[in-house]
C-alpha positions as CSV (number, residue, x, y, z in Angstrom):
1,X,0.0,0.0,0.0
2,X,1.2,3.7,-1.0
3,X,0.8,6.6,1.8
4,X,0.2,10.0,0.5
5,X,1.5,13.1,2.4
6,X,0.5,16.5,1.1
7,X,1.9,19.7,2.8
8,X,2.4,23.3,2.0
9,X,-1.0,24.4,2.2
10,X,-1.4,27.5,4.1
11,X,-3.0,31.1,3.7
12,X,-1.9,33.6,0.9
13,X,-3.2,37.2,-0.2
14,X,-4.7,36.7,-4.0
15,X,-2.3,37.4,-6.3
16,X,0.6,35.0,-4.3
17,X,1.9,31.7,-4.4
18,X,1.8,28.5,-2.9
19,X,3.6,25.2,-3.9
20,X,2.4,22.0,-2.7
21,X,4.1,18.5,-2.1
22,X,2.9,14.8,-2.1
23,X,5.2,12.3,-0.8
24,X,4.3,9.1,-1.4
25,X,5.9,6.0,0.5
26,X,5.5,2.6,0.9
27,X,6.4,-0.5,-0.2
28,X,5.8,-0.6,-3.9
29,X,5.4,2.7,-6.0
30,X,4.5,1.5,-9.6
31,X,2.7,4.3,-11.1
32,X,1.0,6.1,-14.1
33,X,0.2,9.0,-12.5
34,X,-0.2,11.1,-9.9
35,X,-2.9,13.9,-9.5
36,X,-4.0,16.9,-7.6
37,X,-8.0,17.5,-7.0
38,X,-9.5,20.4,-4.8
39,X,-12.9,20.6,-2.7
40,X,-14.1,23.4,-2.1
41,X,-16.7,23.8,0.9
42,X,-20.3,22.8,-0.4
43,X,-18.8,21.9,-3.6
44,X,-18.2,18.4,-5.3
45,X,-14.7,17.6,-5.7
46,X,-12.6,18.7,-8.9
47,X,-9.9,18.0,-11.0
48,X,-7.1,20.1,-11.0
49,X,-4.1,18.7,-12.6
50,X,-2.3,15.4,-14.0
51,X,1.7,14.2,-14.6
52,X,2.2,10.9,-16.5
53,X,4.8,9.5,-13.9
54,X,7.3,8.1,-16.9
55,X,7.2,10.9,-19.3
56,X,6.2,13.9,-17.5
57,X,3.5,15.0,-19.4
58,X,0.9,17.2,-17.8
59,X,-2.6,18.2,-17.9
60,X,-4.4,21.2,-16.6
61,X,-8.1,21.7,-16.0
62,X,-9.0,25.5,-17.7
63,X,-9.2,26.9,-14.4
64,X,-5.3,26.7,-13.7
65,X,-3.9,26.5,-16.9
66,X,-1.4,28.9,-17.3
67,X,-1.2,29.7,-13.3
68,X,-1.0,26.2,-12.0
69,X,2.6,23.8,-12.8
70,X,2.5,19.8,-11.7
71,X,5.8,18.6,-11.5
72,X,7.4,15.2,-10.1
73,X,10.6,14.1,-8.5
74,X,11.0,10.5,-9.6
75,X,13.5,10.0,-7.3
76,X,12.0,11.3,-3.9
77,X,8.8,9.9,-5.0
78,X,7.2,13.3,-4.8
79,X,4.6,15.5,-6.9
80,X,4.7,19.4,-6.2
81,X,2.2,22.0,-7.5
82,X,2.9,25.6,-7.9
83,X,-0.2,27.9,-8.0
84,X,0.9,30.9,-8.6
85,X,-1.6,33.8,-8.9
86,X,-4.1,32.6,-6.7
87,X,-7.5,33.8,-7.0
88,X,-10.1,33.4,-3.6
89,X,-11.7,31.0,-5.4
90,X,-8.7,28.5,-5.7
91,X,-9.5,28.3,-1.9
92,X,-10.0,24.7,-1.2
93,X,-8.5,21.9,0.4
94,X,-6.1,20.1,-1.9
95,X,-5.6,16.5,-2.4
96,X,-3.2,14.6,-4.2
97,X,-3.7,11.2,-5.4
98,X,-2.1,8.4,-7.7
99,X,-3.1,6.5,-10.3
100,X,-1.8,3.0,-11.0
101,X,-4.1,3.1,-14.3
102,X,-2.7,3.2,-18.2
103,X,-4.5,6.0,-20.4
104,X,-3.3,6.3,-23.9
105,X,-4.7,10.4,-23.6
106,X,-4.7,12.0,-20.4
107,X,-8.2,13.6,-20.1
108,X,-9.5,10.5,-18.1
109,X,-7.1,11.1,-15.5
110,X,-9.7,13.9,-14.6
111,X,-12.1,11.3,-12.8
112,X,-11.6,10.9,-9.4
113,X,-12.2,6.9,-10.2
114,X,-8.9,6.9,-12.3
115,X,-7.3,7.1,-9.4
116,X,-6.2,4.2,-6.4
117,X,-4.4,5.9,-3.3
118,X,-5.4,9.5,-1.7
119,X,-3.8,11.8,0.3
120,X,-5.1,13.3,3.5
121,X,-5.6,17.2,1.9
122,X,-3.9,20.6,2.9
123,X,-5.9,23.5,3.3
124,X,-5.3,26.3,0.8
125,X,-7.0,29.7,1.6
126,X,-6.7,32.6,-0.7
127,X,-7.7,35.9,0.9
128,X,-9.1,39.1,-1.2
């Protein structure tokens, strides 16, 4: 079984920036990719982002794109997330999650059902 650790969360003025971490440990770490949702309160959770663990390929939802970059540390076993001009409405707690699932495109790594192992979720608030 993986553990996911997210940190970095915190609060931040609009306008700032936040990076985010996932560690993952445990015994065996074979994975496609590795993800980054956000719930908001009262609100369903959403995709954010997506890195293809081998090739580093990325995919944003249209929210982020452009402020948000997923990136990955093979060798730590870690997945970071900038957000940089945060909005209020990025406010949410973040999750990061893995994916031991093969997709050809990476679109249906944007279900939360692609997806095996979770993390516990760091709080991101964005004040106006």
């Amino acid at each position: 079984q993986v553990q996911l650790v997210e940190s970095g969360g915190g609060l931040v003025q609009a306008g700032g920036s936040l990076r985010l971490s996932c560690a993952a440990s445990g015994r065996s770490f074979s994975t496609d990719a590795m993800g980054w949702f956000r719930q908001a309160p009262g609100k369903e959770r959403e995709f954010v982002a997506v890195i293809r663990w081998g090739t580093g390929n990325t995919y944003y939802t249209g929210s982020v794109r452009g402020r948000y970059t997923i990136s990955r540390d093979s060798a730590k076993n870690t997945v970071y997330l900038q957000m940089n001009i945060l909005k209020p409405e990025d406010t949410a707690v973040y999750y990061c999650a893995r994916s031991r699932h093969y997709y050809r495109e990476l679109e249906p790594y944007g279900r939360s059902n692609a997806y095996d192992d979770w993390g516990q979720g760091t709080q991101v608030t964005v004040s106006s």
